[in-house]
C-alpha atoms as one frame of an Amber mdcrd trajectory, in Angstrom:
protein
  96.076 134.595 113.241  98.233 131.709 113.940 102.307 132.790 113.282 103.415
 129.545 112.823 103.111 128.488 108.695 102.894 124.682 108.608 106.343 124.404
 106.480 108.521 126.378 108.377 111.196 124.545 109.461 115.218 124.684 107.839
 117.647 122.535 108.251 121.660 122.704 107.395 123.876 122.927 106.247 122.985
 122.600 103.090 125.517 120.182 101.082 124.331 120.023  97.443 122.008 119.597
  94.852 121.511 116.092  94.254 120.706 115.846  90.399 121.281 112.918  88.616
 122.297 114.832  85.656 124.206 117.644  87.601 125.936 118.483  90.560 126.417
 122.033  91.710 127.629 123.316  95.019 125.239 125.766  97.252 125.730 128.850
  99.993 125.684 127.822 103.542 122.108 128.808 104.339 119.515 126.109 103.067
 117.073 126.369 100.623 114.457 123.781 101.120 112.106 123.327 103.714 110.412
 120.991 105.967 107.422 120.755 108.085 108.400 121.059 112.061 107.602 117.769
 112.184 109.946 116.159 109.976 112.676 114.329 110.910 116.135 115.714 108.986
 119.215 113.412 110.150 122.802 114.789 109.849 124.576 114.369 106.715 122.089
 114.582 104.039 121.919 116.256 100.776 118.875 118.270  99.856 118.216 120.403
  96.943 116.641 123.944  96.918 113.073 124.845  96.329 112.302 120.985  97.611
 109.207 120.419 100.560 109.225 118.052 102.972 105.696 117.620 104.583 104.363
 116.081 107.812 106.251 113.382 110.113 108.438 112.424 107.203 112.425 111.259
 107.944 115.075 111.790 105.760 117.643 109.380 106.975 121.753 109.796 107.170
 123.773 109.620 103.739 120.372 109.796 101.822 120.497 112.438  98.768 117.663
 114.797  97.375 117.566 116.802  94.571 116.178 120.209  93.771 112.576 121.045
  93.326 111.040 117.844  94.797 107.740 117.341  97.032 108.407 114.626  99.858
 104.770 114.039 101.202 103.746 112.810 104.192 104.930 109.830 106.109 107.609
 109.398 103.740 110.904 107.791 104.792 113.977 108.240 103.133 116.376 105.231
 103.602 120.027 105.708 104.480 121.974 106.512 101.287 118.753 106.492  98.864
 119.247 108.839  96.392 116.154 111.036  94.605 116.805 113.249  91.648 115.518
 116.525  90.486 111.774 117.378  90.447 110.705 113.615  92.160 107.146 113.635
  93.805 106.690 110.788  96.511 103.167 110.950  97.287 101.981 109.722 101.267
 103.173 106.849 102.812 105.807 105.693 100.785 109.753 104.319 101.881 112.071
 104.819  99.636 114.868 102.084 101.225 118.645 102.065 100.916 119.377 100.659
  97.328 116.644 102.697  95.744 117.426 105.486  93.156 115.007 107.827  91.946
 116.144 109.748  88.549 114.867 113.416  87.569 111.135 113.176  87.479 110.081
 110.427  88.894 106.590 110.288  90.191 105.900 107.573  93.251 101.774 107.809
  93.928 100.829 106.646  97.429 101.489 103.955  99.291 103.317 102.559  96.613
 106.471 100.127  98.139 110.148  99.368  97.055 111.464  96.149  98.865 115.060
  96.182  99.305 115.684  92.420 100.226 114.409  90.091  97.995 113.631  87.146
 100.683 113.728  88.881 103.714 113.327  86.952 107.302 113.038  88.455 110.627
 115.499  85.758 112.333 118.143  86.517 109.539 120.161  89.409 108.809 120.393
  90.061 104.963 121.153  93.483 104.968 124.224  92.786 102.869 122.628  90.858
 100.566 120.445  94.531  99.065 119.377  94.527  95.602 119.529  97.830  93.975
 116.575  99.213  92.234 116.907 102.287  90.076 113.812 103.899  88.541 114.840
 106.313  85.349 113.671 109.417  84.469 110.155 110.420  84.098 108.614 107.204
  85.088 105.465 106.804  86.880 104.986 104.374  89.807 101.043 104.423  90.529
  99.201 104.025  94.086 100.129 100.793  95.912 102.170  99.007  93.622 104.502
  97.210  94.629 108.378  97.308  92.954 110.060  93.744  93.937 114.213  94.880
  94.307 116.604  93.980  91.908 114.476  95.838  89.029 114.824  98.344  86.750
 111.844 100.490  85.477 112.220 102.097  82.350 112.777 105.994  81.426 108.568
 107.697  81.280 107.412 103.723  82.191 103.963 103.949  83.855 103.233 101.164
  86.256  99.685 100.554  86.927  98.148 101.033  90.704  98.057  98.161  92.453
 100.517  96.099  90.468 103.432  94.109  91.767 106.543  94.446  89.488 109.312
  91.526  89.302 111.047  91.974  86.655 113.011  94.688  84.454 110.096  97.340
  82.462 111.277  98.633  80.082 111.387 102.658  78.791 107.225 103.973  77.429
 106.056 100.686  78.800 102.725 100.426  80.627 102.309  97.542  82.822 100.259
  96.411  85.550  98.638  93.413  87.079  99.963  90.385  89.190 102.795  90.302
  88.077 103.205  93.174  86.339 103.344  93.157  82.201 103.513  95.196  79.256
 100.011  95.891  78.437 100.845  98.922  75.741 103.590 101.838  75.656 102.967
 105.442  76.444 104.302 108.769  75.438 106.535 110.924  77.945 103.450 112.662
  78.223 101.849 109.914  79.384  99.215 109.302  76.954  98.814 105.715  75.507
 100.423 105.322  72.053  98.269 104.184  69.015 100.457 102.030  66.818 100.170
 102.463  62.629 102.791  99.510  61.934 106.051  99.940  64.234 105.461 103.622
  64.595 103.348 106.017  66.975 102.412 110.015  66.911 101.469 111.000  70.442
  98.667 113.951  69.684 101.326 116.268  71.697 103.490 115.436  68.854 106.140
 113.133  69.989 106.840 110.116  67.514 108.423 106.771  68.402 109.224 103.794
  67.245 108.764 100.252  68.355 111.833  97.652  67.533 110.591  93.910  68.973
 109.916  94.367  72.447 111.810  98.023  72.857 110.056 101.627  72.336 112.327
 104.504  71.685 111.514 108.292  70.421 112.111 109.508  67.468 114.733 112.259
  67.056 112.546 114.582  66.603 109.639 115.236  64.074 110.575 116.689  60.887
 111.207 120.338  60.380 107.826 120.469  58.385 105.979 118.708  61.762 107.785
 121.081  64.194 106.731 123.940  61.823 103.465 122.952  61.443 102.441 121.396
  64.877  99.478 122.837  66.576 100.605 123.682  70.859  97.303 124.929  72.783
  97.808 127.474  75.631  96.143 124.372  77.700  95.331 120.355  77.320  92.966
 119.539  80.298  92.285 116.657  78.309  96.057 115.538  79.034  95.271 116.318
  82.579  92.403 114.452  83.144  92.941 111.502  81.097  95.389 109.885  83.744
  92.472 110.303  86.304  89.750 109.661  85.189  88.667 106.830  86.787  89.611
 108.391  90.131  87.255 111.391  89.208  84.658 109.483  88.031  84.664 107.550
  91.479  84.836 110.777  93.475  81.921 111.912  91.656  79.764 108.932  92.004
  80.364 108.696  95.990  79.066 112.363  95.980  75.772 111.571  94.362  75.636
 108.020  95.655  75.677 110.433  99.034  73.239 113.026  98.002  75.120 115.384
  99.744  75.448 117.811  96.688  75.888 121.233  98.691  78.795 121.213 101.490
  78.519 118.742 103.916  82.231 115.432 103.682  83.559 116.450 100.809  83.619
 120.064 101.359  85.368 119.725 104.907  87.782 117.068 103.936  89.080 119.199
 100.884  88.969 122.541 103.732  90.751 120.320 105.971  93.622 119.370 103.632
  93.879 122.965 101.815  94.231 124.484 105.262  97.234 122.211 106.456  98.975
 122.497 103.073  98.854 126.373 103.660 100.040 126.447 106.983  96.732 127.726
 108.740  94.450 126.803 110.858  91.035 127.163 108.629  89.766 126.945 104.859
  86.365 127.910 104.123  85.133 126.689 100.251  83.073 128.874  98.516  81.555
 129.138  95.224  84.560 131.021  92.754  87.943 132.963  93.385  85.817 136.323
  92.944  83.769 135.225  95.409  86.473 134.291  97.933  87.358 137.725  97.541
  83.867 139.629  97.590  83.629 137.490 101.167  86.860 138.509 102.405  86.208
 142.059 102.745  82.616 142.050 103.531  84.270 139.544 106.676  86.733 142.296
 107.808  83.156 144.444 107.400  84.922 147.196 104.495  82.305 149.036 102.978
  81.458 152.677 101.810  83.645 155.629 102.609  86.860 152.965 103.066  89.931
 152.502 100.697  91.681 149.390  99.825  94.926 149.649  98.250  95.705 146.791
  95.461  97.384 146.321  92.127  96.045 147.971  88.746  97.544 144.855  86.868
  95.606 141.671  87.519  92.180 139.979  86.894  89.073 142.230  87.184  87.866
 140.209  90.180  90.483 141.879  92.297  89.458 145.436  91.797  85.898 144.616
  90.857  85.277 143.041  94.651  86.476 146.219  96.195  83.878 148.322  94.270
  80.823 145.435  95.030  81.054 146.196  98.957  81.160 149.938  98.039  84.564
 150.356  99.138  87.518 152.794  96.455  90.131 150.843  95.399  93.367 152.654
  95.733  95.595 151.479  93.085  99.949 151.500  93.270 102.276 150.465  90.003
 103.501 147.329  89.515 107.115 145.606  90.196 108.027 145.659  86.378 110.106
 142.178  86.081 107.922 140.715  88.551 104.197 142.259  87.465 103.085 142.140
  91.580 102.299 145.220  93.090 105.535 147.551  94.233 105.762 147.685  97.933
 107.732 150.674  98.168 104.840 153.008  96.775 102.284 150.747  98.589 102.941
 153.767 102.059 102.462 156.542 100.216  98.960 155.628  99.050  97.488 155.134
 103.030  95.387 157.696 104.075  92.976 157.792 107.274  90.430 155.692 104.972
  92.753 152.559 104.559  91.825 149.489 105.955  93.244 146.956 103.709  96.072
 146.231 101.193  95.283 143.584  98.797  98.770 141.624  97.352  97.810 139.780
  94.136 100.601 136.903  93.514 100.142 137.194  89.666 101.157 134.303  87.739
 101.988 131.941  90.123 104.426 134.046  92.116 104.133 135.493  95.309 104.213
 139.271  96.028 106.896 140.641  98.235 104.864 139.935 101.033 107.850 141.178
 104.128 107.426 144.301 103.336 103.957 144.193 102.698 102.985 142.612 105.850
 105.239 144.850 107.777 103.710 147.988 106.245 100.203 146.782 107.125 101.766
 145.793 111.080 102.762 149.336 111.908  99.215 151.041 110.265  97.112 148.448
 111.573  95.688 147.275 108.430  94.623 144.212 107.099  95.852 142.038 104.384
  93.644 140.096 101.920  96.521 137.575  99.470  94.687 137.498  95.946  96.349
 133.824  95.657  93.899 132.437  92.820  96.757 131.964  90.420  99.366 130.636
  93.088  98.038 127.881  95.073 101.507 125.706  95.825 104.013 128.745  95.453
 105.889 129.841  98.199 107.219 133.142  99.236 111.205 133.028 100.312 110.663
 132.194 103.694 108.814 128.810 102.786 105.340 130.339 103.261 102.878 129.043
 101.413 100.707 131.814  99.235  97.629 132.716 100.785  98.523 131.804 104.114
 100.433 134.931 104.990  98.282 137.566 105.125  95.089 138.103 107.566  93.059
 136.101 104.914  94.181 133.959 101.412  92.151 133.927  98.219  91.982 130.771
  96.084  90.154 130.269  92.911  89.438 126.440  91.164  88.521 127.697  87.953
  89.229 125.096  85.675  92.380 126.807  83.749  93.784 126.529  87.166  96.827
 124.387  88.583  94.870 123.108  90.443  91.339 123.631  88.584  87.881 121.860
  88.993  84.780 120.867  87.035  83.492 124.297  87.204  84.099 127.051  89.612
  85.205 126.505  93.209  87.086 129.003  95.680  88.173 128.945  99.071  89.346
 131.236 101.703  91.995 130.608 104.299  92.954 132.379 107.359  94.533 131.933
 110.817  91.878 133.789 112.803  88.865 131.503 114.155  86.700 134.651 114.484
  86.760 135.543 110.501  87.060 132.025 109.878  83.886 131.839 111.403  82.375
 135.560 109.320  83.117 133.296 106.737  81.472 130.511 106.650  78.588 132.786
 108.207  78.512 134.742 105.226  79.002 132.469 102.659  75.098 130.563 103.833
  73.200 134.439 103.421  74.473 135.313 107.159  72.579 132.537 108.922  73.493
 130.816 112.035  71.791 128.965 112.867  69.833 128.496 109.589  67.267 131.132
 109.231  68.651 133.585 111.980  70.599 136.245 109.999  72.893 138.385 112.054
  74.650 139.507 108.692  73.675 139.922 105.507  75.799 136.974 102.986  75.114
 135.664  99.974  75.177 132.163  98.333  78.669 131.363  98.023  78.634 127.651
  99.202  81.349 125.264  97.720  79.595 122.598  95.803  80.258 118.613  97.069
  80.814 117.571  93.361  83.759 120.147  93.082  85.566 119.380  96.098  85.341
 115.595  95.259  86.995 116.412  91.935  89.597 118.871  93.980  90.224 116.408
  96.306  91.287 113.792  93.884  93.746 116.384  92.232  95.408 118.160  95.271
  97.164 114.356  95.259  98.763 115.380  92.032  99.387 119.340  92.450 103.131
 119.068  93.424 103.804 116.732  90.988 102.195 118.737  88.613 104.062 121.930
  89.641 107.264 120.302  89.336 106.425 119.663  85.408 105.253 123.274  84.882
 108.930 124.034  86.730 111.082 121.848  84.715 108.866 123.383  81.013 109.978
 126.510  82.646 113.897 125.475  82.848 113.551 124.068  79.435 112.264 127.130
  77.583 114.997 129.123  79.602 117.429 126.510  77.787 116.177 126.557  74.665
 115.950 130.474  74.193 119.262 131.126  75.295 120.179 128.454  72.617 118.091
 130.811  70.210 119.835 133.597  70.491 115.875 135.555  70.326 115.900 137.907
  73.565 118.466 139.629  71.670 116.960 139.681  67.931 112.871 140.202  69.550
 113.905 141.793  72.651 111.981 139.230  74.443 111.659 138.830  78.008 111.647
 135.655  80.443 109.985 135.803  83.578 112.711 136.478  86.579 112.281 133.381
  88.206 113.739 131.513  85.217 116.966 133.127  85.484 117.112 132.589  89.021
 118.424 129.649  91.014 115.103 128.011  92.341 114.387 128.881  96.000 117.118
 131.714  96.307 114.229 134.321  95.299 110.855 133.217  94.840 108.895 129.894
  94.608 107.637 129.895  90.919 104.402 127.624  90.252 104.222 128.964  86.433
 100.304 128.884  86.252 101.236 131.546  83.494 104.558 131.536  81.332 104.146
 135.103  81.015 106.772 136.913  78.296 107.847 140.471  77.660 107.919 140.933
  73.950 108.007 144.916  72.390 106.378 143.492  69.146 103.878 141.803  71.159
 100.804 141.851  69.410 102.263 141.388  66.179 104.475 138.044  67.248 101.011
 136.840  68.722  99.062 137.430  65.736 102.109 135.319  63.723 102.228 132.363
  66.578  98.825 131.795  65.740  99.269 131.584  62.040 101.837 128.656  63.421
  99.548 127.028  65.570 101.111 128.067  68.807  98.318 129.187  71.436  98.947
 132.218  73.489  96.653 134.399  75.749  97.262 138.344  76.148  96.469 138.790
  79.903  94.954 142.490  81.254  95.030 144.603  78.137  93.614 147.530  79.790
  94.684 148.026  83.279  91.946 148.692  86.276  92.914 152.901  86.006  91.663
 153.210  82.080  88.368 150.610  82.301  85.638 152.765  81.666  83.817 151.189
  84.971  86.468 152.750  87.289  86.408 156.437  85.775  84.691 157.915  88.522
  87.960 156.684  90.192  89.869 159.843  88.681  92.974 158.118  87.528  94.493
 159.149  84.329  96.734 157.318  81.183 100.301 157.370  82.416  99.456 157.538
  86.060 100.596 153.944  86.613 103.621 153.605  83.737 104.881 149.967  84.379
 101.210 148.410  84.577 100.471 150.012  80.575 103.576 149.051  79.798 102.905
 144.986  81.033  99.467 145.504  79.327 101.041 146.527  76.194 103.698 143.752
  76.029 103.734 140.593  78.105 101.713 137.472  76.654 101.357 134.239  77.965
 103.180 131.071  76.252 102.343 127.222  76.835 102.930 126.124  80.194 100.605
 123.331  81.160 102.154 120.295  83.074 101.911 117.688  80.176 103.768 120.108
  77.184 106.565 117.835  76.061 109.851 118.693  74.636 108.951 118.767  70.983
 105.787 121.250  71.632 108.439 123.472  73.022 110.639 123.420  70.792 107.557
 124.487  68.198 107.235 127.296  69.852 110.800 128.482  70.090 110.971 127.766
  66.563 108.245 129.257  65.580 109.315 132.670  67.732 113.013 132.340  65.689
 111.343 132.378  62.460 110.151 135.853  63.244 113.595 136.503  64.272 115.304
 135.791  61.159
């Protein structure tokens, strides 16, 4: 198993967060990381809980805020400056005379110019033209931003268009040159007009005043009170994209290679370098990635696994499907991952595995974990289907810490598919190899079975789709992060984890980076009253989801197991009172602020 994660590298000191909202000061050691191949000059500013992938350069005197993904073959020009949450896709410069706001999304192979009639033979390098892109805004894939321009606060500029003059704040432009051809919502959804005013379906209004867009204040109390939030709009999601989906999909059947075959390896190929390891093997669902795990490290009857009672039933239920006992240990109760220090105390002579879950989108406390399973010689199989993107505190990437990583594209996913996909990673050639075995019945070659597998093949259609949306997984992250600051804003405003007693996840309170890596594929709440405030949510229109009611000890299918009520205190007690709140990337401010609202009236 390769020791070396992909995004490894720290660099220092660490100066500040470069927000360009807020300003705060930092501890010496750094809290971002980079790639080992990235170059990091002296003298830069770089928020925590920011990425910086392959052979990118941040140059002198440029500034980066917190929580940002720099892809790769980025540059970052001398004394550019990038806000909070930006995503710069591949390939892109950002040159001196650029700034990025908070939020700012720059697809790839999009270009800034910094001189506006540059020659070779003459030095204008004095004669820059800032550009500043505002908040939210949305530059698409190879367009082209001319310098001396201003793009407008949540503008969307088309791919492939060439801007040259000011765009102003909603608009949507593209073409050569660029012009308005509508407005959109912060969301990013078009706007439909009735007269000079718009209702974005995510229930932001605006107003149109000649050639200007602006939002409302806010709906009225009756909207807020009345607005319907879903736990989850893929429709938002795939809206943006469609065309790009639609395109990956038709080169798959324009192919006929349906099962496996580009697709498949170009999406393994990717998902294995943005882990940090050296192979990805697709298969058919997150369960399965499991299930093919631990028939790989060849656990069957008489041996014990030791895993989490508090997660999805795939994690448990694989365990029992090679004929192996799961072995279950109590839960971290503020962060609902499995408690390393009663993880010991469970080994016996039967061990041979402990399987981490990184519930919700954060990881485990994988140190300890790993070090446990170094000194008894056991192996460790990262249930990562929830936390594809998160990091642990070292910069690891989920999945790709353990002897083998566990992925699941379900389409709920952050980063979800058309259907099911999963995919395993590792660092070891040999399982790598099990693997892929396994997943085609156990043939190699074809027809020659060695082992015994099953059909757990990746399909070409999914990975096309996957493909197309690992482009936008950072960026999306970053949204889920920032609806994760702004609920932890607007409840302390409320006043309601005093008058329910409710609970934010830890990460919320914590200073990104310093703890864990949060992707927020859940916004999972501790409430006492919990079943009545979901019942009333409802009644308000506000979606929720009650994960794991009944932990793995009390299902009727593990009885045999022996375990009793009250043998695992914290897991009943997460089953009895966390439930999930909107989280998805495209939830705007006002949806928020419905549910808050809607959580305060049962505070009154």
């Amino acid at each position: 198993m390769s020791s070396e994660p992909a995004l490894n590298r720290r660099f220092g000191p660490r100066l500040a967060v470069v927000g360009l909202e807020s300003t705060r000061a930092f501890p010496a050691e750094p809290g971002y990381t980079a790639h080992e191949s990235a170059f990091i000059d002296q003298d830069v500013e770089i928020g925590d809980g920011t990425s910086i992938w392959h052979v990118s350069h941040v140059m002198q005197g440029s500034r980066i805020g917190r929580d940002c993904r720099i892809g790769q073959n980025v540059v970052i020009g001398p004394r550019a400056t990038v806000g909070n949450g930006v995503k710069i896709q591949n390939n892109v410069s950002v040159y001196e005379g650029v700034t990025l706001e908070d939020g700012v999304f720059c697809g790839p192979s999009m270009v800034f110019t910094n001189v506006f009639n540059p020659r070779s033979e003459i030095p204008r390098m004095d004669e820059l033209r800032p550009t500043l892109v505002k908040r939210g805004a949305t530059l698409g894939a190879n367009c082209t931003i001319v310098c001396g321009t201003t793009i407008g606060r949540y503008a969307l500029v088309g791919a492939g268009a060439v801007v040259t003059k000011d765009v102003p704040d909603h608009a949507l432009v593209f073409g050569s040159p660029a012009t308005i051809q509508g407005w959109v919502c912060s969301c990013g959804e078009k706007l439909d007009w009735q007269g000079h005013t718009a209702v974005c379906r995510c229930g932001n209004g605006y107003t149109k005043n000649g050639s200007t867009v602006s939002p409302t204040d806010r709906a009225s109390s009756k909207q807020v009170k009345s607005m319907n939030v879903p736990l989850l709009d893929l429709k938002a999601q795939y809206d943006p994209i469609r065309k790009q989906v639609l395109a990956a999909v038709e080169r798959v059947l324009d192919s006929h290679a349906f099962i496996l075959g580009p697709a498949v390896k170009e999406f393994e190929d990717r998902i294995a370098s943005y882990c940090g390891v050296e192979h990805a093997v697709g298969v058919s669902s997150g369960s399965d990635a499991l299930l093919v795990s631990l028939m790989a490290l060849g656990i069957g009857p008489g041996d014990e696994v030791i895993t989490t009672p508090y997660s999805f039933f795939a994690t448990a239920g694989c365990i029992a499907r090679v004929g192996a006992k799961a072995v279950f240990v109590d839960i971290d109760p503020v962060t609902y991952n499995i408690n390393p220090e009663l993880i010991e105390a469970a080994i016996t002579s039967r061990t041979r595995a402990i399987l981490p879950v990184h519930l919700y989108g954060q990881c485990a406390e994988m140190g300890p974990i790993l070090d446990i399973a170094s000194r008894h010689d056991l192996a460790v199989v990262e249930d990562a289907a929830q936390a594809i993107g998160a990091q642990y505190r070292d910069g690891r990437q989920a999945g790709g810490m353990g002897t083998l990583g566990c992925f699941s594209f379900f389409p709920s996913k952050n980063l979800g598919g058309l259907g099911d996909g999963g995919l395993v990673v590792t660092g070891d050639a040999e399982l790598a190899e099990r693997v892929r075995t396994l997943r085609a019945h156990g043939g190699k070659p074809k027809y020659y079975h060695k082992l015994i597998g099953g059909n757990f093949r990746l399909d070409a259609i999914q990975a096309a789709v996957l493909n197309v949306k690992l482009d936008y997984l950072d960026g999306w992250t970053a949204m889920r992060q920032a609806n994760a600051r702004r609920y932890a804003e607007l409840f302390a405003a409320s006043g309601l984890s005093e008058s329910l007693g409710l609970v934010l996840p830890e990460a919320v309170h914590a200073e990104s980076g310093v703890a864990r890596y949060h992707i927020y594929n859940q916004f999972v709440v501790r409430l006492p009253d919990r079943d009545r405030v979901q019942a009333s949510l409802g009644e308000s229109g506000i979606a929720t989801a009650l994960y794991y009611p009944v932990p793995f000890h009390l299902q009727e299918c593990f009885a045999e197991l022996g375990y009793r009520e009250g043998d695992f205190p914290e897991a009943e007690r997460a089953a009895r009172e966390t439930l999930a709140l909107p989280i998805y990337p495209e939830l705007s401010e006002q949806q928020q602020q419905a549910v808050v609202e809607a959580l305060g009236r049962l505070g009154d």
